[in-house]
C-alpha positions in Angstrom: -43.1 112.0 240.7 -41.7 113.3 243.6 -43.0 115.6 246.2 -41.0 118.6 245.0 -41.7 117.7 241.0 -45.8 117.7 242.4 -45.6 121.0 244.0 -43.5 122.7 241.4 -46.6 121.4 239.2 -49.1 123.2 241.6 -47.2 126.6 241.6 -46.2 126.6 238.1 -48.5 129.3 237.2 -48.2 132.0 235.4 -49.4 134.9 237.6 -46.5 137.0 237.5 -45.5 138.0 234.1 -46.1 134.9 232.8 -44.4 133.1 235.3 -44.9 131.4 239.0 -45.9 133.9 241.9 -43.4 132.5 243.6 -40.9 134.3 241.2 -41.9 137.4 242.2 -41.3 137.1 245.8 -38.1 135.6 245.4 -36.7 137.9 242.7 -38.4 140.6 245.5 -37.0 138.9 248.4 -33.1 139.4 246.6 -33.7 142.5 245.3 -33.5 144.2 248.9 -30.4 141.0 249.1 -28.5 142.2 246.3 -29.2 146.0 247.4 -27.6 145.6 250.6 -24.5 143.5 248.6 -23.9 145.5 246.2 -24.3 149.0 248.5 -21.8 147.5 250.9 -19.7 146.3 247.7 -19.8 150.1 245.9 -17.7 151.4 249.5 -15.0 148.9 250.4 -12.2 149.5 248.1 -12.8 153.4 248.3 -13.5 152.7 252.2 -10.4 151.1 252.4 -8.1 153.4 250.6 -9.0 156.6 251.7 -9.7 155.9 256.0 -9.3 152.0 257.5 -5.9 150.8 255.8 -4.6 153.9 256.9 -2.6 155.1 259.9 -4.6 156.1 262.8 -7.3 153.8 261.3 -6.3 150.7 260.6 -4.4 150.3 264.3 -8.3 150.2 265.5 -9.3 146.8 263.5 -9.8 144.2 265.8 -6.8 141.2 265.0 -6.0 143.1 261.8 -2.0 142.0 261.9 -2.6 138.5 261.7 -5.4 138.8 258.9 -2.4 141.3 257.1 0.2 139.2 257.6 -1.4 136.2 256.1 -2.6 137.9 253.5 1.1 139.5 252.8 2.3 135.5 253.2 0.4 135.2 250.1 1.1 138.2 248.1 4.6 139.8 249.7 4.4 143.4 250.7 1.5 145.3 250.3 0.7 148.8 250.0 -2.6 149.9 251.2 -4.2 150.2 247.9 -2.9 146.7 246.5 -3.5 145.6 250.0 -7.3 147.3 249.3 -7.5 145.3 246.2 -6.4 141.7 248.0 -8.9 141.9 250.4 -11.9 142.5 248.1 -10.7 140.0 246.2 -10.5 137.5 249.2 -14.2 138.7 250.6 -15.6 138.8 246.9 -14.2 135.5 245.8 -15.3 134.0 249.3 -18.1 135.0 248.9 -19.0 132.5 246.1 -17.8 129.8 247.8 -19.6 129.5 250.5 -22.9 128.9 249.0 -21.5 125.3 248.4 -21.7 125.0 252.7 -25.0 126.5 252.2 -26.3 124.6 249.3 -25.1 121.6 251.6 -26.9 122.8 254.8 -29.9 123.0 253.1 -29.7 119.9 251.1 -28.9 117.6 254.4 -30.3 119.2 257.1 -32.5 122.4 257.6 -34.0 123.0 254.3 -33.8 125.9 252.0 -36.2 128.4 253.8 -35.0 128.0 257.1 -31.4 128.3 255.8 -32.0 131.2 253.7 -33.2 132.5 257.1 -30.5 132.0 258.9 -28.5 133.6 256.0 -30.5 137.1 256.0 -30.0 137.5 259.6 -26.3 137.0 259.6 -25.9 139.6 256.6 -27.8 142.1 258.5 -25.9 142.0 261.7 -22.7 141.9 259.5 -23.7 145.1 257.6 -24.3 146.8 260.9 -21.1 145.5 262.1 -19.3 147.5 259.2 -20.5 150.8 260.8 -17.3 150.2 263.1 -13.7 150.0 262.6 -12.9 147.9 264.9 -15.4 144.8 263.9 -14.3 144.8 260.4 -13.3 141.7 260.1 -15.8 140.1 262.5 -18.2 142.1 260.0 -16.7 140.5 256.7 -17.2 136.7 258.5 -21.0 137.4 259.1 -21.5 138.5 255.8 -19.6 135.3 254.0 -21.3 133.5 256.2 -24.6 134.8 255.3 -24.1 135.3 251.6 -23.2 131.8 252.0 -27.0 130.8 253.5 -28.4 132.8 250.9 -27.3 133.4 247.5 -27.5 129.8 246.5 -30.3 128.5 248.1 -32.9 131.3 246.8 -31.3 131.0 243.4 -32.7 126.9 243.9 -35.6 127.9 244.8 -36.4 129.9 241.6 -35.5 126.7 240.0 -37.8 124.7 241.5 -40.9 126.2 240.9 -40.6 125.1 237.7 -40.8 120.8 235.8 -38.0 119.5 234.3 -37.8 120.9 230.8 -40.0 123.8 231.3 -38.9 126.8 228.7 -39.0 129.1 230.6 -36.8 128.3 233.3 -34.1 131.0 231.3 -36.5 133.1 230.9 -37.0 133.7 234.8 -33.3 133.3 235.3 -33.2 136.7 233.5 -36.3 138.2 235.4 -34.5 137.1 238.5 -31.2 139.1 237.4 -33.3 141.7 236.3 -34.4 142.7 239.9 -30.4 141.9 241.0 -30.0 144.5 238.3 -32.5 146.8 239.7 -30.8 146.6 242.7 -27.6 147.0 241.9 -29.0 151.0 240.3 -30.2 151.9 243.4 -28.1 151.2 246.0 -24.7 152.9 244.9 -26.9 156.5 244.6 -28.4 155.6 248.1 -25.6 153.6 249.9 -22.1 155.3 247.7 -23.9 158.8 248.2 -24.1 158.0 252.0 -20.7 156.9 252.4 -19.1 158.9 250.3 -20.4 162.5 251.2 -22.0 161.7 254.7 -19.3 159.3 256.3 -18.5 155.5 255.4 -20.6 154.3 258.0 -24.2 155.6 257.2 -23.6 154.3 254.0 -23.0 150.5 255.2 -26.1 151.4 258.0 -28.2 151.8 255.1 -27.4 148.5 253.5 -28.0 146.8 257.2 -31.7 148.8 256.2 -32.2 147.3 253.1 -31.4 143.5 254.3 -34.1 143.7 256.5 -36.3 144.2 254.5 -35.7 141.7 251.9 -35.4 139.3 254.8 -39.3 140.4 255.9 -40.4 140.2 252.2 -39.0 136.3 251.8 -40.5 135.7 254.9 -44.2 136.8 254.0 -43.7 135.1 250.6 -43.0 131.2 252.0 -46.8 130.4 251.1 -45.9 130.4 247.4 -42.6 128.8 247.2 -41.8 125.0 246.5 -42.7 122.9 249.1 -39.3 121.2 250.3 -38.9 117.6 250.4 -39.0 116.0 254.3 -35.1 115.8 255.5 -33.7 112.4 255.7 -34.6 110.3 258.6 -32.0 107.5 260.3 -34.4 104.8 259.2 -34.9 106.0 255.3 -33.8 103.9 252.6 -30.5 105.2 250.9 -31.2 107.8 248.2 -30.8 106.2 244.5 -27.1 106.6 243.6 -26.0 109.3 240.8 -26.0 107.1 237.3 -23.3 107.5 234.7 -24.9 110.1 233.1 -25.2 112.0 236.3 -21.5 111.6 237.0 -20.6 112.7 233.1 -22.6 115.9 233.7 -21.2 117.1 237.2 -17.8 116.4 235.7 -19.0 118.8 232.4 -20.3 121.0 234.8 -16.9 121.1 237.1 -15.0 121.5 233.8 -16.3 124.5 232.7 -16.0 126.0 236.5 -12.3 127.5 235.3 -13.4 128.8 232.0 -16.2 130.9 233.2 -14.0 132.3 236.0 -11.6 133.7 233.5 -14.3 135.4 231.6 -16.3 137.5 234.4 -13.0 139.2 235.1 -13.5 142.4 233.4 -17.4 142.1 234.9 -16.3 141.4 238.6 -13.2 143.9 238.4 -16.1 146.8 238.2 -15.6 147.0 241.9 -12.5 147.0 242.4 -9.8 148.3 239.8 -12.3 150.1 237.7 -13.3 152.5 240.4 -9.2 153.2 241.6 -8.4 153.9 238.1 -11.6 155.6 236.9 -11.1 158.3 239.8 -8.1 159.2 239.1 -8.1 158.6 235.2 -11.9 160.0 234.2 -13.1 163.3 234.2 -15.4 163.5 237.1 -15.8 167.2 237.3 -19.1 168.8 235.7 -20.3 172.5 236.6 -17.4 172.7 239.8 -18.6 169.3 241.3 -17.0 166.0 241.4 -18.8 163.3 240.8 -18.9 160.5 243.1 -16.9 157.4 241.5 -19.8 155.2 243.1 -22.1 156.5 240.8 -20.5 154.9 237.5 -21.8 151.6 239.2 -25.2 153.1 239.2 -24.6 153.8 235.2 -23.5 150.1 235.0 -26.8 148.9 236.8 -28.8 151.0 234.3 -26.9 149.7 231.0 -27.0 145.9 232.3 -30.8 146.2 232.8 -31.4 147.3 229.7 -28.9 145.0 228.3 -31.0 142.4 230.1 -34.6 143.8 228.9 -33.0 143.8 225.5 -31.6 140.0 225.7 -34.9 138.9 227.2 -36.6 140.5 224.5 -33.8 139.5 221.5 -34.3 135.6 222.6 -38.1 135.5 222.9 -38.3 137.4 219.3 -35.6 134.5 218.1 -37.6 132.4 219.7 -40.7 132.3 217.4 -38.7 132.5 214.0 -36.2 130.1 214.6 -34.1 127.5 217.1 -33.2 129.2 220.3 -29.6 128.1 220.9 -28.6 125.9 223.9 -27.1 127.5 226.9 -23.6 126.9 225.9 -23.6 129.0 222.6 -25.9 132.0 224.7 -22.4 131.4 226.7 -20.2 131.5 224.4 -22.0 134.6 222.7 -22.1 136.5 225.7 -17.9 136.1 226.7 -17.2 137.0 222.9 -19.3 140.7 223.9 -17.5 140.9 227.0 -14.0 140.5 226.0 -14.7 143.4 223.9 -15.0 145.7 226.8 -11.8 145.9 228.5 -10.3 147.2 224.9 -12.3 150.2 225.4 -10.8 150.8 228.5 -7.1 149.8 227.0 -7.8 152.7 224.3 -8.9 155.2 227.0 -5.8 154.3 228.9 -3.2 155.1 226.1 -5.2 158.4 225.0 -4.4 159.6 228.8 -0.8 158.4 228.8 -0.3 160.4 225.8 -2.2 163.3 225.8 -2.2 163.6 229.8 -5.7 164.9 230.0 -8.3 162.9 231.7 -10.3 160.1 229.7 -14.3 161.5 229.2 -17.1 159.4 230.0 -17.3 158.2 227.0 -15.1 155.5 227.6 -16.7 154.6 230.4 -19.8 154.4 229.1 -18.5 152.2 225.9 -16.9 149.8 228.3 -20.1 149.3 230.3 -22.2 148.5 227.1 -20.3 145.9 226.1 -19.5 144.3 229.5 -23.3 144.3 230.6 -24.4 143.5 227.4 -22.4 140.1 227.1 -22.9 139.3 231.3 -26.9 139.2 230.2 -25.8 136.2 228.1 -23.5 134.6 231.3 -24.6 134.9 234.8 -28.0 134.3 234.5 -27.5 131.6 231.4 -25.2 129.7 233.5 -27.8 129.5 236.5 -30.3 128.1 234.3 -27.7 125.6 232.8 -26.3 124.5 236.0 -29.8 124.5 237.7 -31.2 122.5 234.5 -28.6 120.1 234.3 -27.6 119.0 238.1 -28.9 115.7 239.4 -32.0 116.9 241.6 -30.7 115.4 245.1 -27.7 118.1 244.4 -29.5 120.7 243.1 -28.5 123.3 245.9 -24.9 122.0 246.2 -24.6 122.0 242.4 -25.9 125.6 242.0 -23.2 126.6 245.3 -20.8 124.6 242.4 -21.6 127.1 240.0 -20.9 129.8 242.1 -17.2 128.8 242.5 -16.4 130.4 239.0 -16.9 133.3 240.8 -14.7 132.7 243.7 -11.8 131.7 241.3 -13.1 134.8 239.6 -12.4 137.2 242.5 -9.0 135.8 243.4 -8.0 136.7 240.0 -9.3 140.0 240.3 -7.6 140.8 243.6 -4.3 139.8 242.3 -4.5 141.4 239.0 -5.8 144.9 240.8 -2.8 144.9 242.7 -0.9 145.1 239.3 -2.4 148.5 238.5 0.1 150.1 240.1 2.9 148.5 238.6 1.6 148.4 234.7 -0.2 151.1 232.5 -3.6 151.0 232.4 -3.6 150.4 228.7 -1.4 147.2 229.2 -3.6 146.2 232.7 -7.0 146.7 230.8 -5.3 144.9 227.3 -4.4 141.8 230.0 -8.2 141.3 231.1 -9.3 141.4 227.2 -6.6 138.8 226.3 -7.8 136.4 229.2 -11.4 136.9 228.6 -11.0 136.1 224.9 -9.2 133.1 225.6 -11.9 131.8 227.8 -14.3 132.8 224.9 -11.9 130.6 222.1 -12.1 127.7 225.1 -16.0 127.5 225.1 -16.1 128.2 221.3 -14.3 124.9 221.1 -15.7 122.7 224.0 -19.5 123.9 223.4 -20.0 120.8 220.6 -19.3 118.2 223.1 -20.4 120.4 226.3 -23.7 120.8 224.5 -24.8 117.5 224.0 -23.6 116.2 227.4 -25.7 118.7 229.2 -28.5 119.0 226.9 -31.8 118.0 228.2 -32.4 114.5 226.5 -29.5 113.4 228.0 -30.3 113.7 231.4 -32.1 110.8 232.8 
């Protein structure tokens, strides 16, 4: 057994809702994380399109016509709302691909705590560093950086508080996106409201805020995480090389990387698309107020908790009458749900191209239902799969692995925002349903042969 395995043993507890201690400070710990993120995430697009891509603004960014012109090497001319969409697409997509540099850090050299560290501290100076024009794009590079440090390595560490083939390792998964969730309610009320009404600025200062205090929670929680193995010395034996099994797994694992991009699409284009066409497309105006756009993320927050609460509570009911499924069909399930969700949206669109009136918030709210309520059979499945099945000496690069579904994701997304203004939104919405059921046909398909290559007894 090996010193991590032991540990886990120690902590694995069930102080905290039937679970680890440990898995409270963590899911804590990225709680304030995710609230800075996802605060910071709510204002870019509308950031960018109403003040720093345009002129008088965007003149102030510091090397901004390099970054544009590569970006326009890519993608031809831009204008500043497709431009808008590119870039979150680029820092969103990024974003998930640097855990894999972090995952590797902390597999090879400082450790998870120390690197998760490191990762806090760089988002909080790049969340400050938003509050200016002109260190944008220094900004952007602290937070990738940091995201990097952090998002992968924390998302181990809930992992390993727990033995191989514990049950309830999906279980915390989905306590663990629950606080994400959390999270993600608050901070477009606290951060969107800010920016939106008050000036851009406060509203990213507030999400510097909220890092820092997830960074002091993680700190005063170390005593009940894991204990991480020793780092490799010069003079250690070479670790145990992968067996075939391990190899047939990561490949498994690698495969499905593509098909899971595909189908978060309509999830990850919440952010970006969604809120440019909502604005102009819903009706936002109740009693001689507009609404903020921002606070439709807040609405999605609340639905994909409850969605979350209500899958938690579905699967543990399931549970005690009959076979839980394996984390392929909980996949598989969940992207069937989702695909659903752009229809809505495809329906709204037509009903405003016809009539010319403005969409209620009906639609909205019918899109977000289905969207949250497959992504609470996705995200946090696929942790616990890819944390379940990777070899442990990978364990934190495998997880950053994971994570690049989300990168490929995001690139999609920033490409296919910048088609909004050159299709209907009834055809633009109808194109995310059609790729997102295609992903679902894929794993409906592979999730025979996926299943029993990553299923537990045939790991070694």
């Amino acid at each position: 057994m090996t010193d991590i395995t032991a540990d886990a043993v120690r902590l694995n507890n069930a102080a905290f809702l039937g679970h680890p201690k440990g898995l409270g400070w963590l899911s804590f710990a990225e709680f304030w994380e995710r609230f800075s993120y996802y605060g910071m995430q709510a204002l870019l697009v509308l950031y960018m399109t109403h003040q720093l891509l345009l002129p008088g603004h965007v003149e102030n960014v510091w090397g901004f016509g390099p970054f544009r012109a590569g970006i326009e090497a890519l993608y031809g001319p831009l204008s500043p709302q497709a431009l808008a969409s590119a870039i979150f697409g680029l820092y969103a997509g990024f974003v998930y691909l640097t855990p894999i540099a972090g995952g590797m850090l902390a597999d090879r050299v400082l450790g998870r705590t120390w690197t998760v560290t490191i990762g806090a501290l760089l988002m909080t100076i790049g969340h400050f560093l938003m509050a200016f024009e002109v260190s944008f794009l220094p900004a952007i590079t602290c937070l990738l950086l940091g995201v990097g440090c952090f998002k992968g390595n924390i998302a181990t560490q809930v992992g390993d508080l727990y033995v191989p083939g514990d049950p309830r390792r999906a279980d915390a998964y989905q306590l663990y996106m629950l606080g994400i969730q959390l999270a993600v309610i608050v901070s477009p009320f606290i951060c969107g409201t800010l920016g939106e009404i008050y000036g851009w600025h406060l509203g990213f200062g507030a999400a510097g805020v909220g890092m820092l205090v997830g960074l002091t929670i993680y700190l005063i929680g170390r005593p009940h995480f894991p204990r991480e193995a020793p780092r490799r010395q010069a003079s250690d034996p070479p670790r145990t090389a992968l067996s075939t099994n391990d190899v047939r797994v990561i490949v498994v694992l690698c495969l499905l990387i593509p098909v899971l991009a595909v189908a978060m699409i309509g999830n990850q284009q919440i952010f970006n698309a969604y809120l440019v066409w909502g604005e102009a497309n819903f009706q936002l105006v109740f009693f001689g107020k507009t609404m903020p756009i921002t606070w439709l993320l807040s609405f999605d927050a609340l639905i994909s908790t409850t969605c979350l609460i209500a899958s938690l509570a579905f699967w543990r009911w399931w549970s005690t009458r009959r076979t839980e499924p394996n984390e392929i069909t909980k996949l598989t399930i969940g992207v069937v749900i989702a695909a659903a969700a752009p229809l809505t949206l495809s329906l709204a669109a037509s009903l405003v191209e016809t009539t010319g009136e403005k969409a209620g918030l009906g639609w909205a709210l019918a899109f977000l239902i289905l969207n949250d309520l497959g992504f609470a059979n996705v995200l946090p499945v696929g942790l616990a799969l890819y944390s379940r099945a990777s070899p442990k000496a990978l364990g934190g690069t495998i997880i950053g692995v994971y994570y690049i579904h989300l990168f490929m994701g995001n690139m999609l997304v920033g490409w296919l925002g910048g088609l909004l203004e050159k299709m209907p939104g009834s055809a633009f919405w109808l194109l995310h349903a059609g790729l997102m059921g295609g992903a679902a046909l894929i794993l409906l398909f592979a999730r025979r042969a996926a299943g029993q290559i990553l299923a537990p007894t045939a790991k070694l």
